[in-house]
C-alpha positions in Angstrom: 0.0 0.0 0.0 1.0 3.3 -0.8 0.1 7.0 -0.4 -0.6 9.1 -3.6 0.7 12.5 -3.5 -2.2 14.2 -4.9 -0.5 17.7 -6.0 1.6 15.3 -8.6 -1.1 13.1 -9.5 -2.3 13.2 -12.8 -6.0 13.3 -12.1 -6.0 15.7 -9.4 -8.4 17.8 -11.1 -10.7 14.8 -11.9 -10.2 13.9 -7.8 -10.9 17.1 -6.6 -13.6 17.9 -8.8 -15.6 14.6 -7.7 -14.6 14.1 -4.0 -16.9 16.3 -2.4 -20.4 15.7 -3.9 -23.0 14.6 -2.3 -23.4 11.4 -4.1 -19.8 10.5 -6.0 -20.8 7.1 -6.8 -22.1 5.8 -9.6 -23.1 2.3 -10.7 -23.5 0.6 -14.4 -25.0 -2.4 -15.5 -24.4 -4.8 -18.4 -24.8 -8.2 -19.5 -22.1 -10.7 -19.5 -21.9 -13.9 -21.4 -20.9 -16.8 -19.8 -21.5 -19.3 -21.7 -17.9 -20.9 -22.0 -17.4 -20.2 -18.2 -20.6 -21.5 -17.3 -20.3 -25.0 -19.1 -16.5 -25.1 -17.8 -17.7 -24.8 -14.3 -20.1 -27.5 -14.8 -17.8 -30.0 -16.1 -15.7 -29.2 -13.1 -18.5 -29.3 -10.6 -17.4 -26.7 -8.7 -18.8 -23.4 -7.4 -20.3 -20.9 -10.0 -20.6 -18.5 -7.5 -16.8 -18.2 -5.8 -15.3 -19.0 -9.2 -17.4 -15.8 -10.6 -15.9 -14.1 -7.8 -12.4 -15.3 -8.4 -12.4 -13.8 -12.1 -13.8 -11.0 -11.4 -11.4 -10.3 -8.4 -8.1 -11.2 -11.0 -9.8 -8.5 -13.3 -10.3 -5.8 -10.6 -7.1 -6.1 -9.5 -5.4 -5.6 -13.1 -6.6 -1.8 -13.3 -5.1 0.1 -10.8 -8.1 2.6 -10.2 -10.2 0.1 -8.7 -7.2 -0.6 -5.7 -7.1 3.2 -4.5 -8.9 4.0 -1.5 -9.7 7.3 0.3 -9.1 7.1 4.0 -9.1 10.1 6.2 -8.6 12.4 3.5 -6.1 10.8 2.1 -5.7 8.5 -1.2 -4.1 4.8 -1.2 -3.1 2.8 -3.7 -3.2 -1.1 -2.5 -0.9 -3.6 -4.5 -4.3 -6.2 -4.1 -7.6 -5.9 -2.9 -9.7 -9.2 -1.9 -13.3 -10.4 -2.1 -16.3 -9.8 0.8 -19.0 -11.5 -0.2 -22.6 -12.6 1.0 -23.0 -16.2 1.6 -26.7 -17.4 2.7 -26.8 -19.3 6.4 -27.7 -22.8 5.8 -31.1 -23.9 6.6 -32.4 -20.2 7.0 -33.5 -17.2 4.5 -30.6 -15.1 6.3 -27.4 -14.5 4.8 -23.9 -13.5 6.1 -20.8 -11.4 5.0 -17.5 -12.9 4.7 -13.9 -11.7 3.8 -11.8 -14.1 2.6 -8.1 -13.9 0.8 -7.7 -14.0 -2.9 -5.6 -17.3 -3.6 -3.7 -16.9 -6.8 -5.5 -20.4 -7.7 -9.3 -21.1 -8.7 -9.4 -24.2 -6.4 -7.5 -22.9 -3.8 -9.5 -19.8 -3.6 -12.8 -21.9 -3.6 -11.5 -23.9 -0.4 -10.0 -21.5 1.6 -13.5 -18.8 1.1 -16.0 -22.0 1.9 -14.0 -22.8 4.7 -14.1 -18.9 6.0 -17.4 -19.0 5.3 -18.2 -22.6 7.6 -15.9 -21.3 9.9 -17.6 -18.0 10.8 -21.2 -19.6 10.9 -24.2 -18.0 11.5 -22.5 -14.8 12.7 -23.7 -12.0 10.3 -20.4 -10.3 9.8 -17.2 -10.6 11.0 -16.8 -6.5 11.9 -12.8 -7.2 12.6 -12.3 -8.4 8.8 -14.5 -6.0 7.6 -12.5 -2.3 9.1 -10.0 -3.3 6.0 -9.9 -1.0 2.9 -8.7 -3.7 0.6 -12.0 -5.3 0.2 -14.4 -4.9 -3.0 -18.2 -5.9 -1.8 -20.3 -8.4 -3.7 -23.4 -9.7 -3.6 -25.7 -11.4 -6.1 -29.3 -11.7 -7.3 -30.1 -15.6 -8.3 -33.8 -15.4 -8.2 -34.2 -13.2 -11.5 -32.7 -11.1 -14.2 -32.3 -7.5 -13.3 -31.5 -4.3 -15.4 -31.1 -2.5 -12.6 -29.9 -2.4 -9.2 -29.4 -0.1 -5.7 -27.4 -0.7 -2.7 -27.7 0.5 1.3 -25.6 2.7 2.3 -24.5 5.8 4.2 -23.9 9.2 2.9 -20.4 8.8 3.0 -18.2 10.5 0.7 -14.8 8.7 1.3 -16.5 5.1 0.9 -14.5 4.2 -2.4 -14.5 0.6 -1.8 -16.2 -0.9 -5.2 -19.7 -2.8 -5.3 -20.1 -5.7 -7.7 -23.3 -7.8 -7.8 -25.2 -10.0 -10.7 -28.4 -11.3 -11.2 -29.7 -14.5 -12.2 -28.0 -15.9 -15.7 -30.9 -17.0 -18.5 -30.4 -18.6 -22.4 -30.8 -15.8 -24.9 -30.7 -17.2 -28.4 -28.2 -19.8 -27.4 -26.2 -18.0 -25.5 -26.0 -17.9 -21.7 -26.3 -14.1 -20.1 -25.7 -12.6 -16.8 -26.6 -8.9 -15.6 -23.5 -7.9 -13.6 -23.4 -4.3 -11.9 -20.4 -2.4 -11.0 -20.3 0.9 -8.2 -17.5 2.9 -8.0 -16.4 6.2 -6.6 -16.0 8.4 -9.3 -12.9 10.5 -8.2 -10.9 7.3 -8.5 -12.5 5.5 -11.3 -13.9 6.5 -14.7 -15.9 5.0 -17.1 -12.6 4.1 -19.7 -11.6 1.8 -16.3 -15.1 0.0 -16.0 -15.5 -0.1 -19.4 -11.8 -1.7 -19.9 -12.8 -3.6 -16.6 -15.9 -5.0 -18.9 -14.3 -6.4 -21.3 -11.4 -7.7 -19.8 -14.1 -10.2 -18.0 -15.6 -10.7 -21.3 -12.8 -11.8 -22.9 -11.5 -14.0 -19.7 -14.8 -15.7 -19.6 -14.7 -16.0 -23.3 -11.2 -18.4 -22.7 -12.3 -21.5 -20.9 
């Protein structure tokens, strides 16, 4: 992690011009089309949902913009940032918040986050996990498609930690399509970097 020095830094204006309004985040939606991924995972029998995470983690962390933070006035720039996800309790209609590591390998990363997940049990959130800045905040949708999407939250103006959620995947013509929403802070994070973000998933979920 590293301080930026904002008088040097070449989107000061950009920074300055969005830090203080009253609502700096803004959110996009899109479909994705997973259906490569989709029929990989299934071969594999593994997770849809933490593998989903994983690629979308690798991506997120490729473009710088989505690893700086504002805290206390001040910007960061992480060298990783790591998944916190909602997992549903077993045997209720709850669900739960969990941080977990980002493993540089698909498998590994699905053990280690189910066995965070059984671990913390039916506590809600882990609040000692959760003060880190290095987190990006996901959530999904499964029961239907969406084209649009709104999270809680407090008036905050230094919460720069991204949002990513998705919505339930259906066959269009063939082809298998997910709605994925992404929420930034716009004083660290344009639309060239989630649009770049976009299609670096794209073409990652195009591979397998």
């Amino acid at each position: 992690m590293g301080k930026i020095d904002i008088k040097s830094w070449n989107r000061k204006q950009t920074y300055l011009f969005f830090r203080n309004m009253d609502m700096p985040r803004y959110m996009l939606t899109v479909d994705l089309d997973i259906t490569n991924f989709l029929a990989y995972i299934k071969s594999k029998k593994i997770s849809f949902y933490l593998s989903f995470i994983y690629i979308l983690m690798n991506e997120i962390n490729q473009i710088e913009n989505f690893r700086y933070r504002i805290i206390d006035g001040e910007v960061y720039l992480f060298d990783q940032t790591h998944p916190s996800f909602t997992d549903s309790i077993k045997n209720t209609e709850l669900f739960k918040m969990v941080t977990a590591d980002l493993e540089p390998e698909l498998e590994k990363f699905i053990e280690e986050a189910q066995k965070k997940s059984i671990d913390q049990g039916d506590t809600f959130i882990d609040l000692i996990s959760e003060k880190r800045y290095d987190l990006v905040y996901i959530t999904s949708f499964p029961w239907a498609k969406y084209t649009q999407v709104s999270h809680a939250f407090n008036m905050n103006k230094e919460d720069s930690v991204p949002k990513l959620s998705w919505g339930k995947y259906e066959n269009e013509n063939g082809r298998i399509k997910i709605p994925i929403s992404i929420e930034v802070h716009h004083a660290l994070v344009d639309g060239i970097h989630v649009g770049t973000f976009i299609q670096n998933v794209q073409n990652k979920l195009n591979t397998y």
